[in-house]
Structures are given as C-alpha cells and as structure tokens.
N, C-alpha and C positions, 0 to 999 in steps of 0.2 A: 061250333066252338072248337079250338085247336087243343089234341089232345098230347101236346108237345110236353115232355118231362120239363117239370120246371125247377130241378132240384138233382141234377147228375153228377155221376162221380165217374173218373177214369181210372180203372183198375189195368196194370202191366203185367201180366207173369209173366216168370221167368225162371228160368233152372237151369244149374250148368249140364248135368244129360244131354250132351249130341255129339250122334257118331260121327258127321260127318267133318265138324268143329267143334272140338272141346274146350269145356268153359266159355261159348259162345258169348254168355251174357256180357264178361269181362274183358274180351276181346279189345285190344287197344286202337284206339280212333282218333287221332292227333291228342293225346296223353290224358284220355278219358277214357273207361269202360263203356262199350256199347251202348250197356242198358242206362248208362247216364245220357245219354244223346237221344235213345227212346222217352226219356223223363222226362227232358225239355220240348221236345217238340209236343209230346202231350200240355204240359206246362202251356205251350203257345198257345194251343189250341183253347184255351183262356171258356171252358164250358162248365168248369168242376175243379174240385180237390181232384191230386191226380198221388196216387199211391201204386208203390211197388209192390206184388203178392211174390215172395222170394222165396227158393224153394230151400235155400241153403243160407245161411249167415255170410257169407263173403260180399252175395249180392246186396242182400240188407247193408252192409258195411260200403259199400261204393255209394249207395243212393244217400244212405246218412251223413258221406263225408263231402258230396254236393249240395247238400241244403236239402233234401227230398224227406220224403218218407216211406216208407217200408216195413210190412209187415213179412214173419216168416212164418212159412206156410206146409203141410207135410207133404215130403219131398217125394210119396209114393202116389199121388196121385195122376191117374192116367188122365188128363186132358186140361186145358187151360182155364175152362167151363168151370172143371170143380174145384181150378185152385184160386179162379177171382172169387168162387161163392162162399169158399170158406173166408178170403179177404175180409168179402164185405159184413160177413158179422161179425167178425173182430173188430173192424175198423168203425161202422156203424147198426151196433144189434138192435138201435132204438129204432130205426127204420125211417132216418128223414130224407134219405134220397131214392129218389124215386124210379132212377135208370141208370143202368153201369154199363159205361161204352169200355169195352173189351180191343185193349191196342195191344199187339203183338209183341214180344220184345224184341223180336230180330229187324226190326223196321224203323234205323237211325236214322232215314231220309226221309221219312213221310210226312207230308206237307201240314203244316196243320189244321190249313182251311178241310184238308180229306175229312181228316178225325173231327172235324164238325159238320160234316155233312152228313156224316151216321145217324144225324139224329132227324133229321127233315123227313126222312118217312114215318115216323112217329106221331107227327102230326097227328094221324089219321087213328081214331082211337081203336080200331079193329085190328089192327099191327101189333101183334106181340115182339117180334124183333126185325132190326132194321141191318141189314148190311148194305155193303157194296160191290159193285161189277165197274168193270171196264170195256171197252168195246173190243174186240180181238181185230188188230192190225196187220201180224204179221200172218202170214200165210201157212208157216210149219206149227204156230200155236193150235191151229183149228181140228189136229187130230195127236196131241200131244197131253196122254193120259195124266199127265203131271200138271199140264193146266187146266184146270175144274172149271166148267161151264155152268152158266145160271142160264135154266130157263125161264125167261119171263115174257105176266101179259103186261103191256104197257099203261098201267092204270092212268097216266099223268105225263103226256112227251112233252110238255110244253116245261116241265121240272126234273124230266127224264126219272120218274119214280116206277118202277113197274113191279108188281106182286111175284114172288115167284113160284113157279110152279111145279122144279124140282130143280137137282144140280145133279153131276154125272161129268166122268171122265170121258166119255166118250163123246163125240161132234154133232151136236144138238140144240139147238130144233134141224134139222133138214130146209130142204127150199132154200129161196132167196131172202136176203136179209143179213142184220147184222147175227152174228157170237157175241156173246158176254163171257170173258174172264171175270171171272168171281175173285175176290179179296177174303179175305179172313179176318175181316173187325167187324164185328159187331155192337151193336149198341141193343140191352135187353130192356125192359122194362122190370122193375124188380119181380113183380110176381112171377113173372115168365121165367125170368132164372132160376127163380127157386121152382117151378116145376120141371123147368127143364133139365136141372142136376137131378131130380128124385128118377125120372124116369129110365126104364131099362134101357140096354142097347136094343135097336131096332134091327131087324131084315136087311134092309135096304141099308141101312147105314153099315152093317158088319161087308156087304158086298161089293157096295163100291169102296166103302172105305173112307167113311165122307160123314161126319158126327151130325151137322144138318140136318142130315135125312131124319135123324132120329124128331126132330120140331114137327117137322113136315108129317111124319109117319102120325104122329101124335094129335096132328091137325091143330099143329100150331102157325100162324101167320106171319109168313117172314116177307117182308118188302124190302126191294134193294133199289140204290140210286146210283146214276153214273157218273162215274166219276172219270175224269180226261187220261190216266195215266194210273197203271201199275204200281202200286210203291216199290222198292226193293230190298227183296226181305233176304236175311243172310245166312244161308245154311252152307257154304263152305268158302274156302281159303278165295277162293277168286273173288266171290260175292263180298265177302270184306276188302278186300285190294277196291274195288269197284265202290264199296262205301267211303274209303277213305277218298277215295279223289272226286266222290262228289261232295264230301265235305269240307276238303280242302277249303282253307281261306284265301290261300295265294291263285285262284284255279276261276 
C-alpha cells in the first residue's frame, strides 16, 4: 500500500536578508515581486494550499495583494526548516496535513510538474523526507564546491528514485558513472519536520556546511528523484537578469 501523503501543503519562506541581493524576495519580474512568481508556480503545481512563511510584513503585503496567503514569521530564525515549521502551526496546529513540500523563494522558474515530483518518493513509507537531484552535465560543476552532490543507491531506476546516502561539496562517489546536483526542495512528512527542527546541529552538518546532514546524522531517511534540469534559484543581479528573460512573455 502507497504511503504517499494524501493531504500536503506547500510552505515558501522567504526574508529580505541577502548580501548578495537585497530585498530578494521583492525583486521586480516583469512588475511582480519575485516571491509572487514563486507563489504561482507553487499554485500550479495544484498538490495543496500553498502559503507564504514571510519573514518581514512587505512580503506578507506582496502575496496578499496577489490573491495568496501569507503568514509572518520571526525574522531571527536561522534556516528555512524552522521558518516553514513555525508556518505550519500557525497556519494548521490541528494537524490535517500530513506533508509540507518546502519550495524555495528564490526559484521564479521552477516548473511545476518539479515541485510535484517531491512527493513520489514518499510513496515508500520508510522515507521520512523526499528531495531532489539532477544529473551533473556540465564538466566544471563536477568539482565546484558550491554545487552540493547527492550520493545515492538507486533504489528504483526504472522511476529514477534512489535513497541517499550522504551529500558533500566535494566530487562524489568516485568511479564511473553519473554526479547528482542536489536541489534544495524538499518535501517532509509532518512528524519528520517536527523532529527534524527539535534536533541539534550535527558534526557533519557544521563541516560541510550542508543542514541535511543533520537528517542523515540522525538516521533519518531521505530519498531523492531525478529530476531533467536545475531550477534557477536567484542570489544575485545576473541571476535575476536571467529570471526575467525567461520569463519574458514576448521571448
């Protein structure tokens, strides 16, 4: 029997905090704020209510004057983990949703069949949380500390689902075969988020730098699926130039 959440919600955080783009969230996108363009593709993705965890009121005020919703969130929180967890018991403390897929707010292009693909390793009721990898294509990604590798065993090639069995900056497994660039959406199961926010930082997590690790360290079960392509996520001025003209309507 398929242990597929039958009852998900899509949580976005988002806060304007970034050095490298300020006021990311806001950022203008043929005359929408970003995180309004993160809303709707979640929207598309037609799996759940899809709600804003916002860290500051301006955000809350862009998704509310697109039709969305938006909770606001404390803006001291280090990671995106603890700001959909406080989200979700605001938004439902009765507990009738059963898995919160975790979409990034910097990612105005992401397809939305991706963000339902988070949930297909779920399936399998011994999966606490489900992300995604992509195949590594280009050749300078394969040793490019900024692109996070997923090690996995391939539990399922025929659905491209495989267990993983760590992730790491550095160019791994060894040998012949594909790399996996790892993504950053996850899909949790509710219990697993809530253990997963209670949980300290780990070792392995403080060293490479990589909050995963802390699941893994914990001996929690995270399976990822492939997915054909990259999203792209926006941490400076070029990467929004590069947003807008794929979103372009004339293009």
């Amino acid at each position: 029997m398929s242990s597929r959440p039958r009852n998900p919600l899509i949580l976005v955080p988002a806060r304007l905090a970034s050095i490298r783009l300020p006021d990311k969230p806001l950022a203008d996108i043929h005359g929408e704020p970003m995180i309004v363009h993160v809303w709707r593709r979640a929207m598309e993705a037609d799996i759940g209510p899809v709600v804003v965890a916002a860290a500051e009121p301006a955000i809350a005020d862009a998704i509310a004057a697109a039709g969305g919703r938006a909770v606001l969130t404390d803006p001291s929180h280090p990671s995106g983990s603890d700001r959909i967890h406080e989200a979700l018991l605001k938004v439902d403390a009765e507990g009738r949703h059963d898995a919160v897929v975790n979409v990034q707010g910097d990612l105005p292009t992401i397809a939305p069949e991706t963000i339902r693909a988070s949930l297909a390793p779920l399936e399998v009721a011994e999966v606490d949380i489900a992300t995604l990898v992509a195949e590594i294509v280009r050749d300078e990604e394969r040793a490019n500390p900024n692109v996070v590798k997923a090690v996995l065993s391939m539990r399922d090639e025929a659905r491209r689902i495989g267990r993983a069995l760590y992730f790491t900056r550095a160019t791994a497994p060894t040998g012949p075969g594909p790399l996996f660039h790892h993504i950053g959406l996850y899909a949790y199961r509710r219990a697993a988020l809530t253990r997963f926010v209670a949980l300290p930082p780990a070792p392995l997590e403080r060293r490479e730098r990589l909050e995963q690790l802390r699941a893994l360290e914990a001996d929690m079960r995270i399976d990822a699926i492939v997915v054909d392509a990259v999203p792209l996520g926006v941490d400076t001025p070029e990467d929004l130039e590069r947003a807008r003209q794929m979103l372009n309507p004339g293009s």
